[in-house]
One Martini backbone bead per residue (centre of mass of N, CA, C, O) as a GRO file, in nm:
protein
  461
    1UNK     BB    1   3.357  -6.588  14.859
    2UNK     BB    2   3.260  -6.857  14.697
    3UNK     BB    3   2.961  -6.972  14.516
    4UNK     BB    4   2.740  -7.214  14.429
    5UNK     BB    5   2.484  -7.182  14.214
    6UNK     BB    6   2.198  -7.240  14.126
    7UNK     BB    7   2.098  -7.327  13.801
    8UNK     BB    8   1.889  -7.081  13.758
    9UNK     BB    9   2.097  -6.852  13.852
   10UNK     BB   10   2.309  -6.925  13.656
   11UNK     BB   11   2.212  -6.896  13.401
   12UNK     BB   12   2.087  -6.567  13.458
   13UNK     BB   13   2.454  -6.495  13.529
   14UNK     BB   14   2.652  -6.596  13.304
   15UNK     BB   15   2.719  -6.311  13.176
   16UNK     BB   16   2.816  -6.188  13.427
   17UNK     BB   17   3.037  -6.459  13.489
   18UNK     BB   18   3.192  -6.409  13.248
   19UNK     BB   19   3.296  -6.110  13.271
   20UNK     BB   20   3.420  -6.125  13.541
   21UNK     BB   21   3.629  -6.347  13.477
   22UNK     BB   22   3.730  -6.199  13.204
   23UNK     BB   23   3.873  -5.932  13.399
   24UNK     BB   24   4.035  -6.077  13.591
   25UNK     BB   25   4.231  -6.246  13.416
   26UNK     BB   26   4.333  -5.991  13.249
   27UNK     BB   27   4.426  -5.796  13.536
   28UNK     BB   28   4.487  -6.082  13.703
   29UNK     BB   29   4.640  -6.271  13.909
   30UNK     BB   30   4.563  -6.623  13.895
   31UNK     BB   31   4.489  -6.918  14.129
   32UNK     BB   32   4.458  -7.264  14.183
   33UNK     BB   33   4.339  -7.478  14.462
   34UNK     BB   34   4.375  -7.721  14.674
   35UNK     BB   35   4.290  -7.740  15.008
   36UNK     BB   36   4.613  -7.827  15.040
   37UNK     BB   37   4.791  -7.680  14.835
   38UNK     BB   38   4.729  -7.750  14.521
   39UNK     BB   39   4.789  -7.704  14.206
   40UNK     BB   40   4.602  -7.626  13.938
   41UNK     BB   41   4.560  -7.305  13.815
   42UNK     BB   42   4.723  -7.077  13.593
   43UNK     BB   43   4.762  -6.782  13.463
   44UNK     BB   44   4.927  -6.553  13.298
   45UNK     BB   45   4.997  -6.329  13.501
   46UNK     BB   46   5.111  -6.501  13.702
   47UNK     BB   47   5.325  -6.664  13.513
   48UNK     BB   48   5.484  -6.413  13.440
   49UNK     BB   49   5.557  -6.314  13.715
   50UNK     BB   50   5.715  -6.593  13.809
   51UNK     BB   51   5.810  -6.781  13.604
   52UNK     BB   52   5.637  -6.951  13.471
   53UNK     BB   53   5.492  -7.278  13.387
   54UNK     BB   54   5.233  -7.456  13.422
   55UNK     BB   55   5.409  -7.723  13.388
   56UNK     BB   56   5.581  -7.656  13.655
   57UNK     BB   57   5.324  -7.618  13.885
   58UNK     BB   58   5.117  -7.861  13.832
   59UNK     BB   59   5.093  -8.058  14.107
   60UNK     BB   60   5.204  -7.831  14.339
   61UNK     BB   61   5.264  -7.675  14.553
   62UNK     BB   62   5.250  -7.366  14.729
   63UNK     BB   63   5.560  -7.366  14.877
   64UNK     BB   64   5.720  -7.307  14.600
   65UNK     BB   65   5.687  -6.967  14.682
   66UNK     BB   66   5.827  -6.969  14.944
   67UNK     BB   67   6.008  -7.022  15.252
   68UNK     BB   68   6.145  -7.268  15.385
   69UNK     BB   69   6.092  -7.143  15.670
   70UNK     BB   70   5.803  -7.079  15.667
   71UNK     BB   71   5.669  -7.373  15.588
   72UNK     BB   72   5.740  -7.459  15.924
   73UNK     BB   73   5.521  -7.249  16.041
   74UNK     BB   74   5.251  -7.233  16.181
   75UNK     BB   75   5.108  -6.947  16.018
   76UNK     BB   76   5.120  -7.169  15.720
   77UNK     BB   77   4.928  -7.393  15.871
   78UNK     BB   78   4.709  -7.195  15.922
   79UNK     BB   79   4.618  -7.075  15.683
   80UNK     BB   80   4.552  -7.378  15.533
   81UNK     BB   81   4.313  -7.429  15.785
   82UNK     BB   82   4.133  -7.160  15.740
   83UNK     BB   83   4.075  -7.199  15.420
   84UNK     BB   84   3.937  -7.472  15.498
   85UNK     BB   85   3.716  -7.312  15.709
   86UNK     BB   86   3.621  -7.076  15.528
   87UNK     BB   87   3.885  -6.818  15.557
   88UNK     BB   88   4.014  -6.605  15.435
   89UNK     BB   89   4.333  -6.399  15.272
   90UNK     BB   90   4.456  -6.103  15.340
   91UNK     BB   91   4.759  -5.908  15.188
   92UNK     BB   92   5.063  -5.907  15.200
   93UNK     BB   93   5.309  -6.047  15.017
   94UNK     BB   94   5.594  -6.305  14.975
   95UNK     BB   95   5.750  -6.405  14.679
   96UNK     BB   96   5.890  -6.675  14.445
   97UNK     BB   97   6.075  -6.732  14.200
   98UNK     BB   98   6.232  -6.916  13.923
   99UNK     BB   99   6.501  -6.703  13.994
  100UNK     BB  100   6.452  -6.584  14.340
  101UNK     BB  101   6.280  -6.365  14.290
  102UNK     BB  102   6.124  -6.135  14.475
  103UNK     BB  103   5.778  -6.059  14.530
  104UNK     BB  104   5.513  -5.860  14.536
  105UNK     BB  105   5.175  -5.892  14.671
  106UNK     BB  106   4.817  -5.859  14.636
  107UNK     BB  107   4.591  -6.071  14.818
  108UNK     BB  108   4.364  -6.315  14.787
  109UNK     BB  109   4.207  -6.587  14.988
  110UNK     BB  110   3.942  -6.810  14.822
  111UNK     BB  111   3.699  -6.981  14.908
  112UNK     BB  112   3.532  -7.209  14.710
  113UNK     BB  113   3.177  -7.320  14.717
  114UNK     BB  114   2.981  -7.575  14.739
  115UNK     BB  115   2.617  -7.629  14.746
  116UNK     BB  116   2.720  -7.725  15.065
  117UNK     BB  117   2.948  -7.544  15.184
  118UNK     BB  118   3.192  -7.675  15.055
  119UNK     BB  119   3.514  -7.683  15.018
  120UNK     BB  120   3.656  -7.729  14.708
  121UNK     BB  121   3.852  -7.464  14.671
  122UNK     BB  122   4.116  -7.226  14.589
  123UNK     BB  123   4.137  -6.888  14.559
  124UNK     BB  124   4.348  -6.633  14.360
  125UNK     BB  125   4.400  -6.291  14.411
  126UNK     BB  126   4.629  -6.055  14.255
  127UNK     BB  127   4.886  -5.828  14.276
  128UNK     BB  128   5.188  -5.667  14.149
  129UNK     BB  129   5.416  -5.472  14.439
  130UNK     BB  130   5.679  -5.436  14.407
  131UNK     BB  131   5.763  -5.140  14.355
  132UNK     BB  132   5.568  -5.010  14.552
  133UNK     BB  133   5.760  -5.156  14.774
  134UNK     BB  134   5.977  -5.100  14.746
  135UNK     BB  135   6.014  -4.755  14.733
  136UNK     BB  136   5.872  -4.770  15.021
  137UNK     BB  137   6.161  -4.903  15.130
  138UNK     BB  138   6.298  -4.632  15.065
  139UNK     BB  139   6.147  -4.466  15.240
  140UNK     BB  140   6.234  -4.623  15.481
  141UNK     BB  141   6.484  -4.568  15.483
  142UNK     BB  142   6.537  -4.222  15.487
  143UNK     BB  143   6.422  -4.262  15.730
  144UNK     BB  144   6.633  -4.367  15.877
  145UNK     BB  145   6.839  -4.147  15.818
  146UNK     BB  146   6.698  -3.918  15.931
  147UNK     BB  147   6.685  -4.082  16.246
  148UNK     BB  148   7.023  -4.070  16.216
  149UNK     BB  149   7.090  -3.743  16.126
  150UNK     BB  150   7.069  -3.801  15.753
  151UNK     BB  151   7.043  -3.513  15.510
  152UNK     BB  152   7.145  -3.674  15.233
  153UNK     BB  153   6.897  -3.825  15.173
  154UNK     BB  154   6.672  -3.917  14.855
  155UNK     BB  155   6.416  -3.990  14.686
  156UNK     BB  156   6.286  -4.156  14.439
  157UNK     BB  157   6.132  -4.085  14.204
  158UNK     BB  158   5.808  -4.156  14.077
  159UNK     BB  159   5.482  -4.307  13.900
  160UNK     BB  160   5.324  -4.329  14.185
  161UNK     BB  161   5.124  -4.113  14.229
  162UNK     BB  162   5.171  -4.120  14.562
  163UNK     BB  163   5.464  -4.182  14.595
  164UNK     BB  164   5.576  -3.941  14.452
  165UNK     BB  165   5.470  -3.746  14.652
  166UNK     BB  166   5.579  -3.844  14.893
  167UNK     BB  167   5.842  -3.785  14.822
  168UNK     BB  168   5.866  -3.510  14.747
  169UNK     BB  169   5.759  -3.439  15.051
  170UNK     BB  170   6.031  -3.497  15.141
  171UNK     BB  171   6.257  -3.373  15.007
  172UNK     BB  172   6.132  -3.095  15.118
  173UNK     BB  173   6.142  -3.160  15.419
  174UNK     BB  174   6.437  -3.186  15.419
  175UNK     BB  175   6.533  -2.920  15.324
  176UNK     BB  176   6.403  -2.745  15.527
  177UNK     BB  177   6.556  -2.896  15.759
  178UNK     BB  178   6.850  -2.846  15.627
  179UNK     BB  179   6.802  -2.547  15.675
  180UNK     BB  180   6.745  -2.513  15.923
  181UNK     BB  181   6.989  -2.679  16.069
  182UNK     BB  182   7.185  -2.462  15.986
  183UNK     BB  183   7.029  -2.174  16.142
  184UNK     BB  184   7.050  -2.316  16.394
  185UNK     BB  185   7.370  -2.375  16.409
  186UNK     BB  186   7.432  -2.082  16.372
  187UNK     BB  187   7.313  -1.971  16.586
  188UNK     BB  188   7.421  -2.121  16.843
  189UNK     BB  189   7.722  -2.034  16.770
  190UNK     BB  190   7.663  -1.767  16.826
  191UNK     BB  191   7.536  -1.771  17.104
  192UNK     BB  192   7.756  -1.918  17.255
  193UNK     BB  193   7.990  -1.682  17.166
  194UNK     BB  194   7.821  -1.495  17.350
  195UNK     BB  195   7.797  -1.634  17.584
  196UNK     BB  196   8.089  -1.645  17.673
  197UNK     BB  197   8.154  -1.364  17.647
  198UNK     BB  198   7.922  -1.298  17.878
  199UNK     BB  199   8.076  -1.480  18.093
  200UNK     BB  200   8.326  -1.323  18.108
  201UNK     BB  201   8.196  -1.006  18.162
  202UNK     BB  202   8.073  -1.110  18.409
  203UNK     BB  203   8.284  -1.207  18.585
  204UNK     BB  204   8.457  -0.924  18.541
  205UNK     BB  205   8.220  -0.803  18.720
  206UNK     BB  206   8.199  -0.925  18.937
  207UNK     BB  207   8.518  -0.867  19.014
  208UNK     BB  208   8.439  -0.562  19.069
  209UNK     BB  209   8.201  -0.569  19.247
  210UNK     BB  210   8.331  -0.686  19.453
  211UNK     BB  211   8.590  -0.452  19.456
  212UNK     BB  212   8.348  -0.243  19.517
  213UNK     BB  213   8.214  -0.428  19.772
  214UNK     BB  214   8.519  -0.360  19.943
  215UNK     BB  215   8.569  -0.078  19.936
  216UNK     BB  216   8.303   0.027  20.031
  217UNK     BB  217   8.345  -0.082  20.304
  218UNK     BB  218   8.628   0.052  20.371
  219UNK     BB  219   8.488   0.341  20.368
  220UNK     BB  220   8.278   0.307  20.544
  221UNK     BB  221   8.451   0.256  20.812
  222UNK     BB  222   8.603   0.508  20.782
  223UNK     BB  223   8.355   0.710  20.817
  224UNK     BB  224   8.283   0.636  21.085
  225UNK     BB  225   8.549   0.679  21.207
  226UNK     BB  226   8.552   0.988  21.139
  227UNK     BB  227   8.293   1.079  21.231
  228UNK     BB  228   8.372   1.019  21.523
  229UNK     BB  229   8.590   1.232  21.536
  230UNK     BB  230   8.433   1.473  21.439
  231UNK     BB  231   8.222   1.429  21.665
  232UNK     BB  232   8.450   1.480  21.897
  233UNK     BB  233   8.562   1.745  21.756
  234UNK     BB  234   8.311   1.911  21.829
  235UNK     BB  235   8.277   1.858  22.095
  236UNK     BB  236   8.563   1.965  22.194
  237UNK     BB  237   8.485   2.261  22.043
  238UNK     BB  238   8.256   2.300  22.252
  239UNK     BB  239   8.444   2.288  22.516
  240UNK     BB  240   8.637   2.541  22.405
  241UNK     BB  241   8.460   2.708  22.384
  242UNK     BB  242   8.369   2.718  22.696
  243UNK     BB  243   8.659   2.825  22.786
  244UNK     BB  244   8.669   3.081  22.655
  245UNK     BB  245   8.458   3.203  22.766
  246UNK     BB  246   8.566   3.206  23.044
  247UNK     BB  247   8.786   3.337  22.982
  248UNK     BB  248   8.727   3.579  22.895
  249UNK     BB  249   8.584   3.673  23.125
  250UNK     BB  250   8.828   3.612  23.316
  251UNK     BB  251   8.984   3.872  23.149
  252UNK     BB  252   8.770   4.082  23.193
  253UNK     BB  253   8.796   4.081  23.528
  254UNK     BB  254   9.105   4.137  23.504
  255UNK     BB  255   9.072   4.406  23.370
  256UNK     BB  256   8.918   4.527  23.574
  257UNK     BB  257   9.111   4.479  23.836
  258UNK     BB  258   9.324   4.663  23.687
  259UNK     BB  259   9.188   4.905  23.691
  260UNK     BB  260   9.186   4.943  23.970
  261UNK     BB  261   9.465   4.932  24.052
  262UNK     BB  262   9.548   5.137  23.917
  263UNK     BB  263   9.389   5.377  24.042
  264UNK     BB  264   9.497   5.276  24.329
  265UNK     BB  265   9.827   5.351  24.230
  266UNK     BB  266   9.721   5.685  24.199
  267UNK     BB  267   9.567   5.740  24.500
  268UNK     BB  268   9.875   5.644  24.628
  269UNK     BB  269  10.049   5.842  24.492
  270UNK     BB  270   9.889   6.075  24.566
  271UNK     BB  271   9.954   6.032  24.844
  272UNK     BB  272  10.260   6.050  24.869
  273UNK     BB  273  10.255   6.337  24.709
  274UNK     BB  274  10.127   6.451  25.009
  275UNK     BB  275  10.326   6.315  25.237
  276UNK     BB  276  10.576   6.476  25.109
  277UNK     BB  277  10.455   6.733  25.166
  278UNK     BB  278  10.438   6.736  25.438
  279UNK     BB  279  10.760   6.635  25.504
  280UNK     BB  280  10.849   6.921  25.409
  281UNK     BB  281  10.705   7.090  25.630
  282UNK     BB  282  10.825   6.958  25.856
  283UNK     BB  283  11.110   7.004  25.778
  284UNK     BB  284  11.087   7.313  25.788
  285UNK     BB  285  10.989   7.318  26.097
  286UNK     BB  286  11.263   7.198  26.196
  287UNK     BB  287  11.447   7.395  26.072
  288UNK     BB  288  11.309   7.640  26.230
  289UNK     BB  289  11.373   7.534  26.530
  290UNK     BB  290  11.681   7.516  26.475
  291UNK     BB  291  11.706   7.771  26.485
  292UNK     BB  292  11.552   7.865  26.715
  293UNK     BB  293  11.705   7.732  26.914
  294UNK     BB  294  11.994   7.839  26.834
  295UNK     BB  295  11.902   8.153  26.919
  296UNK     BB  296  11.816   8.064  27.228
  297UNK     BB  297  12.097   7.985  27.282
  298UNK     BB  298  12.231   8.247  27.248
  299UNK     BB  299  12.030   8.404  27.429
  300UNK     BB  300  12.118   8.247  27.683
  301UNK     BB  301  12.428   8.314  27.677
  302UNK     BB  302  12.404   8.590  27.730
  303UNK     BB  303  12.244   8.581  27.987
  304UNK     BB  304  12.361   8.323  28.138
  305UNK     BB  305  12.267   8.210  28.433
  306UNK     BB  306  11.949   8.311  28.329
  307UNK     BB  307  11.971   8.103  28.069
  308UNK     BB  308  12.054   7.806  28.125
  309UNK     BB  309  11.819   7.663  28.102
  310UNK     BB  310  11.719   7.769  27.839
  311UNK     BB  311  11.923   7.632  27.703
  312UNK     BB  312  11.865   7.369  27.720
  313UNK     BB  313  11.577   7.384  27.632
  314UNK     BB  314  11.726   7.436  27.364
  315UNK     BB  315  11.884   7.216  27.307
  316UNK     BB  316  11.663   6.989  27.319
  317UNK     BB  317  11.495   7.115  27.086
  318UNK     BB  318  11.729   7.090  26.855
  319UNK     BB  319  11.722   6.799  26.911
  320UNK     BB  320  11.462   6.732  26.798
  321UNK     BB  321  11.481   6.874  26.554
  322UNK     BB  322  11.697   6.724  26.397
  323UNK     BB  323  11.558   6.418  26.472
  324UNK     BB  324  11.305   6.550  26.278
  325UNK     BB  325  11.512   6.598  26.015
  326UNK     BB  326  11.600   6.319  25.988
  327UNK     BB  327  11.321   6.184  25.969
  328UNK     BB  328  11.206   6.365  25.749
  329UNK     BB  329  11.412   6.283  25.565
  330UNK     BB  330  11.379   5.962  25.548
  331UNK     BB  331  11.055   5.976  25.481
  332UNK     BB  332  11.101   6.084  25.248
  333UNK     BB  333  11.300   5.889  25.101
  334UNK     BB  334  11.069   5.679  25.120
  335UNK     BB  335  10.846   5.823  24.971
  336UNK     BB  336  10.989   5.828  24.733
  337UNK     BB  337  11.047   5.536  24.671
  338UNK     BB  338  10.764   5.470  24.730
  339UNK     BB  339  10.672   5.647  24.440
  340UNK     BB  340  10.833   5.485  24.246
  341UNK     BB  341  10.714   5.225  24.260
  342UNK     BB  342  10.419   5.337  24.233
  343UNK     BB  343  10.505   5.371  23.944
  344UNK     BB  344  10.560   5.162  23.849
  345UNK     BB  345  10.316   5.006  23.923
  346UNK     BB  346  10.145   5.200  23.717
  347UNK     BB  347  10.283   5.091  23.477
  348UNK     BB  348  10.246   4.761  23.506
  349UNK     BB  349   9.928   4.798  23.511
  350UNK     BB  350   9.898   4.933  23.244
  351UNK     BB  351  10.016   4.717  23.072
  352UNK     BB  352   9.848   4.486  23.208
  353UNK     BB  353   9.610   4.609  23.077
  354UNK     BB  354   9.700   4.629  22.783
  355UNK     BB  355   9.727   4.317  22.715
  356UNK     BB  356   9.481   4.243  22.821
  357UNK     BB  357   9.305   4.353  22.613
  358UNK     BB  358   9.479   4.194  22.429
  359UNK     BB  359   9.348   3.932  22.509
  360UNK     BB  360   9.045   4.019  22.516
  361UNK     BB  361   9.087   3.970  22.180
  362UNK     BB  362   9.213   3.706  22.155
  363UNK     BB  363   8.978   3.584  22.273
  364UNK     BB  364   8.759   3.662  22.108
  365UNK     BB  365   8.839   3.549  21.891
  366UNK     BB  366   8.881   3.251  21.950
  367UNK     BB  367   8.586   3.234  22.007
  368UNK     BB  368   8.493   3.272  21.740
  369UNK     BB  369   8.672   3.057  21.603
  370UNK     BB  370   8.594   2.827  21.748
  371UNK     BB  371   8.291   2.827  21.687
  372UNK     BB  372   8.327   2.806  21.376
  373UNK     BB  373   8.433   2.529  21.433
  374UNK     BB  374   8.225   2.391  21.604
  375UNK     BB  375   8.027   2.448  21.367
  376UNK     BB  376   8.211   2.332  21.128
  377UNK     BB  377   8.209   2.023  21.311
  378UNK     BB  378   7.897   1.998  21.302
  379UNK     BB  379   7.877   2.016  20.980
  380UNK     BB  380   8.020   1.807  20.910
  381UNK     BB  381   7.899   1.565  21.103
  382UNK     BB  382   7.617   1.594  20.913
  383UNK     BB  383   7.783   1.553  20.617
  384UNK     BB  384   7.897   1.230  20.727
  385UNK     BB  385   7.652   1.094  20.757
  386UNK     BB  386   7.505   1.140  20.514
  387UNK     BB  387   7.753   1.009  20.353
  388UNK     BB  388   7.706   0.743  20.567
  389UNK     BB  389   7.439   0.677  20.406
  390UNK     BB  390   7.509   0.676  20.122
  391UNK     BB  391   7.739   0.460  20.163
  392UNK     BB  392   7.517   0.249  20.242
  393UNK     BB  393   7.341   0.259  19.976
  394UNK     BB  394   7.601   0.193  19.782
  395UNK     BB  395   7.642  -0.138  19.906
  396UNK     BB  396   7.336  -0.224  19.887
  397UNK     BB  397   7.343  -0.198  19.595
  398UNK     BB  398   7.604  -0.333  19.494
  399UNK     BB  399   7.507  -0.608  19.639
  400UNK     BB  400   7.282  -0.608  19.438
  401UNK     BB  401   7.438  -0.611  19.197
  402UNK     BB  402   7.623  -0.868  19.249
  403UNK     BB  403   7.351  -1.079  19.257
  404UNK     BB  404   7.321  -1.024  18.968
  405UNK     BB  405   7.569  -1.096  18.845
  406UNK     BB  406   7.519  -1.367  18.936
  407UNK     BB  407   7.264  -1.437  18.786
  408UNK     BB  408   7.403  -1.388  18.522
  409UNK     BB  409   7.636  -1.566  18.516
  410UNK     BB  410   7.430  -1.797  18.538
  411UNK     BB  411   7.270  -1.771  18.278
  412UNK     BB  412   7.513  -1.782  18.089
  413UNK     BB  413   7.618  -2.024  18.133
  414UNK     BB  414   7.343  -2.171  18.088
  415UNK     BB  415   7.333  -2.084  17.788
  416UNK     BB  416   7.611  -2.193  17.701
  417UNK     BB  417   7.503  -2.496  17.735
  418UNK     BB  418   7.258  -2.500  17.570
  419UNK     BB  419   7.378  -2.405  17.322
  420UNK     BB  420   7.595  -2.671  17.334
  421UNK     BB  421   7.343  -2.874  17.329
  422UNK     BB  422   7.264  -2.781  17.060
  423UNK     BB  423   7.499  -2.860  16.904
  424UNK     BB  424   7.529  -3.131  16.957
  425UNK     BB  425   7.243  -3.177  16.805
  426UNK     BB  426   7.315  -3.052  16.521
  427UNK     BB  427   7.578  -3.257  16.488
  428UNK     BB  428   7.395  -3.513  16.428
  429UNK     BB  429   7.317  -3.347  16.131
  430UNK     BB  430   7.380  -3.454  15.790
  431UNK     BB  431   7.478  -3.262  15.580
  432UNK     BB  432   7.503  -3.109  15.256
  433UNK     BB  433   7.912  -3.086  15.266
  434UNK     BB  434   7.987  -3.316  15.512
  435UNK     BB  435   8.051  -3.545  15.275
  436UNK     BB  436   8.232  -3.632  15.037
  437UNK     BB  437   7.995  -3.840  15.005
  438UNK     BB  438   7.711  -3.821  14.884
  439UNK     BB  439   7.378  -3.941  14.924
  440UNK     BB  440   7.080  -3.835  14.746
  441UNK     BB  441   6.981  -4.113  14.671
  442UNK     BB  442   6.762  -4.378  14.805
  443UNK     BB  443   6.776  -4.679  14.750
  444UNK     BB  444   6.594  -4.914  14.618
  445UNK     BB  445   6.515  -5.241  14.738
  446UNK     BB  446   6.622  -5.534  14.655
  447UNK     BB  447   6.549  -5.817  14.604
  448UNK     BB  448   6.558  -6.123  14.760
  449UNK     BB  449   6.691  -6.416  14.724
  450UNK     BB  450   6.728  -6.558  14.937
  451UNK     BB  451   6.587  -6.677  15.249
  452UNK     BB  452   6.750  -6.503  15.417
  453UNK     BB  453   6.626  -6.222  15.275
  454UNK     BB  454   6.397  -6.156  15.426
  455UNK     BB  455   6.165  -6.029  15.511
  456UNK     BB  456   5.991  -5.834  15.785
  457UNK     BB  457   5.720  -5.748  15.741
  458UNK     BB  458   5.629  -5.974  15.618
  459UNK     BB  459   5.664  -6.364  15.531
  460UNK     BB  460   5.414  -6.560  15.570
  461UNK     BB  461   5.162  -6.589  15.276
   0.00000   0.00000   0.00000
């Protein structure tokens, strides 16, 4: 703030207050006012900025710049009582013109104090800063555009050195945002179709494994059952493999008895054609006596009366010959029959140990095949637990297959919404191309002419 210095101070800076005065007039708006907010007088740069000549403004109030609505607002009468209890306001304001239009300032409101330390007057230094004012606010425009997702809009231009670099690096920056943003949502969409795919895959793989992890249940079942039948009939054929051992044997101890008995049925043969030869000579034998009887009883008879006697008894030795010779003919012919009998039978025994012989060979062999078959119903049984247990693990795989696939497709799924949200993110950014009609520079805001058309940044003072 300004203050009235002592008489002897002023005379020796008196040079360097008039040409301080005389730098600030020529590239400063100035303008004096009273305490009260009266205009005393304003230079050219001030008049020339809003638009009056100073007979225009001269002993009117402050308020004739400012707008209506705002003249009315505590704000604004707080202003005008704080430069009076000598308290400066710098900001940047919104001015109105003699034509309507806003100006914005960059401004000092400075109490200039006489040597009592009383505020005297009021000291106002500008500068006009409407265009960078507007720049700025097309660039905060952009950058609305920018926030609701639309990548067609760009700052102009400006002559403003930090201005136009600020402008320059927006629209670089957004040009490789609208790079990037094309880049992601060609990816996005590459994903998504990617993803897609990858779920249908998924699916279609997981209802494999599914169906693959019910055959193999159903396999593995069947092979159990199987197992046990094969296992089962190991056991059977172990069990038949004993009986034929038992029955070889008992065929080897049958042929051993039919040899046997062959045996005895050739020396009751020879008894019986010894006891023939026996009969033959008995018969022979009685054959003689009956001669000798025959003989007797002629010689008796011849004898007379005193062979009466010995006729009898050669009469009755010639019945016992004869009787003799019955029965040895008799027992002859049972010899005989008896005899080819025993030739039968000699000879059935003989054929029945020669069958027995043959079966004792086919049950040797059904014995070994027996054997053989049991043997391969264990390995086959050791060979079927084996693929029953590899068939156990390749369903465990399975199943765990099963589980990854579900967690596969689960992540496709997760992956193709993710890209999906991810697209529909990218669809907020409309770029260049995507308009009929595109918007490439965001235009600076018009000064707003009415008072309804106040900023809204700054309108206070």
């Amino acid at each position: 703030m300004f203050k009235r210095k002592p008489q002897k101070a002023a005379s020796t800076d008196l040079n360097e207050d008039r040409k301080l005065r005389a730098m600030i007039e020529r590239t400063q708006a100035v303008i004096e006012f009273e305490v009260d907010g009266t205009i005393l007088r304003a230079n050219d740069n001030f008049l020339q900025t809003l638009g009056y000549t100073l007979e225009e403004i001269q002993g009117k109030h402050h308020s004739m710049f400012v707008y209506p609505s705002f003249v009315k607002t505590d704000r604004y009468k707080n202003m005008w009582r704080e430069l009076a209890e000598g308290k400066p306001q710098t900001d940047q304001f919104p001015r109105l013109r003699k034509d309507g239009e806003v100006v914005w300032i960059q401004a000092t409101y400075a109490p200039y104090l006489n040597e009592d330390g009383a505020v005297e007057r009021i000291v106002k230094i500008a500068t006009d800063i409407t265009k960078r004012r507007m720049e700025i606010l097309g660039i905060a425009a952009a950058l609305e555009h920018l926030r609701n997702g639309d990548l067609t809009h760009r700052c102009a231009p400006s002559d403003i050195d930090d201005i136009g670099r600020l402008s320059t690096a927006y629209n670089e920056a957004v040009d490789s945002l609208q790079t990037a943003i094309r880049t992601v949502r060609d990816v996005a969409d590459g994903v998504s179709r990617t993803a897609g795919q990858l779920n249908g895959s998924s699916a279609e793989l997981s209802q494999r494994t599914e169906n693959q992890a019910a055959t193999l249940e159903e396999t593995a079942a069947a092979l159990e059952e199987l197992t046990a039948t094969v296992r089962s009939a190991a056991e059977g054929a172990r069990d038949v493999e004993g009986n034929v051992q038992n029955a070889r044997v008992t065929a080897e101890k049958s042929g051993q008895v039919v040899k046997d008995a062959v045996e005895a049925m050739s020396k009751i043969e020879e008894s019986s054609q010894g006891i023939a030869k026996i009969i033959s000579v008995i018969d022979d034998i009685a054959f003689q006596t009956n001669l000798l009887a025959l003989n007797a009883g002629v010689e008796a008879a011849r004898a007379g009366e005193a062979g009466r006697g010995f006729a009898v008894v050669a009469s009755e030795v010639r019945s016992l010959a004869l009787r003799s010779a019955d029965a040895a003919g008799e027992i002859k012919g049972l010899i005989e029959q008896s005899t080819r009998h025993v030739s039968d039978g000699v000879t059935l025994v003989g054929r029945a140990g020669t069958e027995l012989e043959t079966i004792i060979t086919s049950v040797n062999s059904i014995s070994e095949n027996v054997t053989d078959i049991a043997r391969g119903a264990e390995e086959q049984s050791i060979t079927l637990n084996e693929i029953n247990t590899g068939i156990g693990h390749l369903d465990e795989v399975t199943q765990h297959n099963a589980a990854m696939v579900e967690e596969t497709t689960a992540a496709s799924q997760t992956l193709s919404s993710d890209a999906n949200v991810m697209t529909q993110e990218m669809a907020k950014f409309v770029s260049e191309g995507e308009m009929k009609i595109a918007k490439h520079v965001a235009p600076i805001p018009s000064a707003p002419k009415t008072p309804q058309a106040e900023p809204e940044l700054r309108t206070g003072t």
